[in-house]
C-alpha positions in Angstrom: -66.6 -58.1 -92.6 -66.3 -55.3 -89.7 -62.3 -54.8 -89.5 -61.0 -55.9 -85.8 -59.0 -53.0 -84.2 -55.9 -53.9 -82.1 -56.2 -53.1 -78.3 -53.7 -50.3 -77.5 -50.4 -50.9 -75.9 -47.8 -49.6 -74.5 -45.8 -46.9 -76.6 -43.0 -49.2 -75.1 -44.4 -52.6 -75.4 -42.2 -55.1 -77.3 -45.2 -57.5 -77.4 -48.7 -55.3 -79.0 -50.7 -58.9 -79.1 -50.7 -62.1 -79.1 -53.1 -65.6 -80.6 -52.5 -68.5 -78.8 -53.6 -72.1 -78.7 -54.0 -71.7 -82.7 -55.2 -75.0 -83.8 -53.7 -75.9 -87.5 -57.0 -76.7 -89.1 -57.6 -72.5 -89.1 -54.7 -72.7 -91.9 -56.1 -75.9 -93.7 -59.9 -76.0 -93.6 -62.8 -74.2 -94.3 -62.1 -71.3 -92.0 -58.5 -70.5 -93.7 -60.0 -67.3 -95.7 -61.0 -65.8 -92.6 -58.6 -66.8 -90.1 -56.1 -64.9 -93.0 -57.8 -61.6 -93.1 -58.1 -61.8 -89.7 -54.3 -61.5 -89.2 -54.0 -59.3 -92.5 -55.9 -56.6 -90.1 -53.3 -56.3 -88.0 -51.2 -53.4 -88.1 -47.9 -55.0 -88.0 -48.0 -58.8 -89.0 -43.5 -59.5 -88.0 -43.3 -61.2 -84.5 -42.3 -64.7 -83.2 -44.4 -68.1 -83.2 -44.0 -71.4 -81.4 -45.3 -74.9 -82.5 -46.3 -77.6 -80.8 -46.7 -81.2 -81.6 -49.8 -83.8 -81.2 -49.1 -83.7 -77.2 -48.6 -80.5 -77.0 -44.8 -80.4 -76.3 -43.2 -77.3 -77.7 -41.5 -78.1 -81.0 -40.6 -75.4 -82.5 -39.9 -71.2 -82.2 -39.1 -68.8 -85.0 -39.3 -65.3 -86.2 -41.2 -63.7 -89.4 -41.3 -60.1 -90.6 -44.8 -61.7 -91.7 -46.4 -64.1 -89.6 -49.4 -65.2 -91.9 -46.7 -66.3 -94.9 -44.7 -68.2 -92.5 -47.2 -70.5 -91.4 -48.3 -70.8 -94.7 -44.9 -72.4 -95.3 -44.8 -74.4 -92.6 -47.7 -76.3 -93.7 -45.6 -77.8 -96.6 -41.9 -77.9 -95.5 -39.9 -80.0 -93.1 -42.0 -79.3 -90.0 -45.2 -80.0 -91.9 -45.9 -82.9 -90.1 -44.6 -81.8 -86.5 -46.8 -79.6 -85.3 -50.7 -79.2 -84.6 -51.1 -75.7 -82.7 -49.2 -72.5 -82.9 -49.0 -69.1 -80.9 -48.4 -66.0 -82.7 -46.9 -62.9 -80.7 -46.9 -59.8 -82.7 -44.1 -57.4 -81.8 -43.2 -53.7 -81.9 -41.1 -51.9 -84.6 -38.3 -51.6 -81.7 -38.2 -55.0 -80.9 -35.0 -57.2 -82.1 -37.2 -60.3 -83.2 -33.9 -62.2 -83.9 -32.1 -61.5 -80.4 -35.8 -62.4 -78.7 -35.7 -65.7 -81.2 -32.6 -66.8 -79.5 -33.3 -66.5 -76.1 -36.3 -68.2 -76.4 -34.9 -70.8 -78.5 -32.0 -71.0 -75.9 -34.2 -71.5 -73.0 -36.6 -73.8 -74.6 -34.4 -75.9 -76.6 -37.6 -77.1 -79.0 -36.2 -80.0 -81.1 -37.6 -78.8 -84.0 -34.7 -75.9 -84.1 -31.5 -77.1 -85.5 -29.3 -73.4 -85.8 -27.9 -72.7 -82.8 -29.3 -69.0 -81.3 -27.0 -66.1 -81.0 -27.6 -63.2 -78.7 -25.3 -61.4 -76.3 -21.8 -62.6 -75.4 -21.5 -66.6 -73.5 -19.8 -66.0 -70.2 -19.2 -69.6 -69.9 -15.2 -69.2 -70.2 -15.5 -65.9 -67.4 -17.1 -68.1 -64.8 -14.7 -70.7 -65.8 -11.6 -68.9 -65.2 -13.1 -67.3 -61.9 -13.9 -70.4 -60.5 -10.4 -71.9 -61.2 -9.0 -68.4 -59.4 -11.3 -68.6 -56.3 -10.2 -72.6 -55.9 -6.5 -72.2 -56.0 -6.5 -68.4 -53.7 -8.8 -71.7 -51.5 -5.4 -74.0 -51.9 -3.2 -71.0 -51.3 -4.9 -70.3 -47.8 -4.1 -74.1 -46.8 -1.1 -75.0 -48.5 0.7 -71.6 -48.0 -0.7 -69.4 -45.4 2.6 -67.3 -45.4 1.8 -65.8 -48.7 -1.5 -64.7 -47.8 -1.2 -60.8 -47.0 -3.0 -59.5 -44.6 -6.1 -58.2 -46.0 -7.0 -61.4 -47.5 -6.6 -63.2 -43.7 -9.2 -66.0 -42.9 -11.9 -65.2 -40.4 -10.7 -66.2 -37.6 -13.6 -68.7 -36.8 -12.5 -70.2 -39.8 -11.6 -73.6 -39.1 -7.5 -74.9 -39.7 -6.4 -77.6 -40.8 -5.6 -79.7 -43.9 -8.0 -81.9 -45.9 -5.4 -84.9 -46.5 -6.3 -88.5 -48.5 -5.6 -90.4 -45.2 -8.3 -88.1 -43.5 -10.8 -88.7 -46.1 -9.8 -91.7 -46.1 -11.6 -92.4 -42.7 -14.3 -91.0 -43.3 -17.5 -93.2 -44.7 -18.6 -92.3 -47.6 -22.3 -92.1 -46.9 -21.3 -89.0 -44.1 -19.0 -87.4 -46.7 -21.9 -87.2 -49.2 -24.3 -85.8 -46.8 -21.7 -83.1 -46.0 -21.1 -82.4 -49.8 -24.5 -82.8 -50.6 -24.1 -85.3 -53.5 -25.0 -89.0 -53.8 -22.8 -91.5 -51.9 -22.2 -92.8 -55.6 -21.1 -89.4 -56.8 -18.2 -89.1 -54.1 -17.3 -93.1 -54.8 -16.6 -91.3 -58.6 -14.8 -88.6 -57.2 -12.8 -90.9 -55.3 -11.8 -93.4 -57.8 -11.6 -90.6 -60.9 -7.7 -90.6 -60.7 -4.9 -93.0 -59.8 -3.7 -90.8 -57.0 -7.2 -91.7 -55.1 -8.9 -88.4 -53.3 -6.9 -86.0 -55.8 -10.6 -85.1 -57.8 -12.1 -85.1 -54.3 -10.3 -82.6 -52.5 -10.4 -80.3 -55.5 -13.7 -80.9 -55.9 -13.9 -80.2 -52.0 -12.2 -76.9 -52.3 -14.2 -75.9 -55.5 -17.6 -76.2 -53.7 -17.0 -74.1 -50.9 -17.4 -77.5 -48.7 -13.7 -77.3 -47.1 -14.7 -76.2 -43.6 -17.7 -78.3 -43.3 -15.6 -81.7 -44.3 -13.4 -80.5 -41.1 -16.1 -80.3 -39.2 -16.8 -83.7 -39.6 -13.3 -84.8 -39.4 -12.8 -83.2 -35.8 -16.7 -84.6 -34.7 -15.6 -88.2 -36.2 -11.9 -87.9 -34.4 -14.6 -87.0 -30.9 -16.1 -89.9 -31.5 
């Protein structure tokens, strides 16, 4: 058999090829000798793969330092009878084939992976923290305006005002969760979350950004 030559890439590629739509009888049937040496030809044979089940629903995504072996396995181990069709992507000697095997595993979540991926640092807790700053500096403005310096001043086409229980009290429901842009069932949980009713509410309100358009609709209903 005439050897198969790789098509060049990118001295900077992380991905030099790729099979895909692999059906699973290449591995089992008649055709397994030479579906092997094909990917013995290769020059480098580490890389990541995905399987996919009877329907074609992603199942699972790993990583090899050789990707003919590892398939091999998989025809005998616990995903043996998940999947029917694989895609092979062979990658470059610079690429980091575990750090690319958890961010795909991460935004993929296939069912067949169990391990949660680790790559990079989760900035859950950051955003977290921020968003619990930028609520209560939201409070601040409202509750005490005299400790706000000057700098950090409202626009002054801002609106005023204070978003109180008996306020949202009046307001239907159905309005308010046009305004929020949530289901009127959503702002009926918000509502009855606590036993001081509207508490969740308003701090939901604040948190959201939503504070000047609920006052908006308090002065157009108090128009009316």
């Amino acid at each position: 058999m005439r050897p198969t030559r790789q098509k060049r890439t990118s001295s900077s590629a992380l991905v030099l090829s790729h099979l895909s739509g692999i059906k699973r009888a290449l591995l089992e049937g008649e055709k397994r000798p030479a579906f092997l040496e094909f990917l013995r030809q290769t020059d480098d044979r580490r890389g990541l793969y995905t399987l996919y089940d009877h329907t074609g629903r992603l199942y699972y995504a790993g990583k090899a330092s050789d990707l003919p072996r590892r398939l091999d396995q998989h025809l005998s181990d616990r995903l043996a009878d998940s999947w029917d069709e694989m895609t092979l992507f062979f990658l470059s000697g610079s690429a980091d084939i575990a750090e690319l095997e958890g961010l795909l595993v991460a935004a993929a979540h296939p069912p067949g992976n169990k391990q949660r991926p680790r790559f990079g640092s989760d900035r859950r807790k950051e955003l977290q923290k921020f968003l619990r700053q930028d609520a209560m500096e939201q409070i601040d403005k409202v509750v005490y305006p005299h400790k706000i310096r000057p700098d950090k001043e409202e626009n002054p086409d801002t609106l005023s005002g204070r978003i109180t229980p008996k306020k949202l009290k009046s307001l239907k429901q159905a309005k308010l969760a046009t305004v929020l842009g949530i289901t009127r069932g959503r702002v009926s949980q918000l509502v009855n979350k606590e036993p001081n009713k509207y508490t969740v509410l308003r701090r939901y309100i604040q948190e959201a950004g939503r504070r000047d358009s609920v006052l908006l609709l308090l002065e157009k209903e108090k128009a009316d």
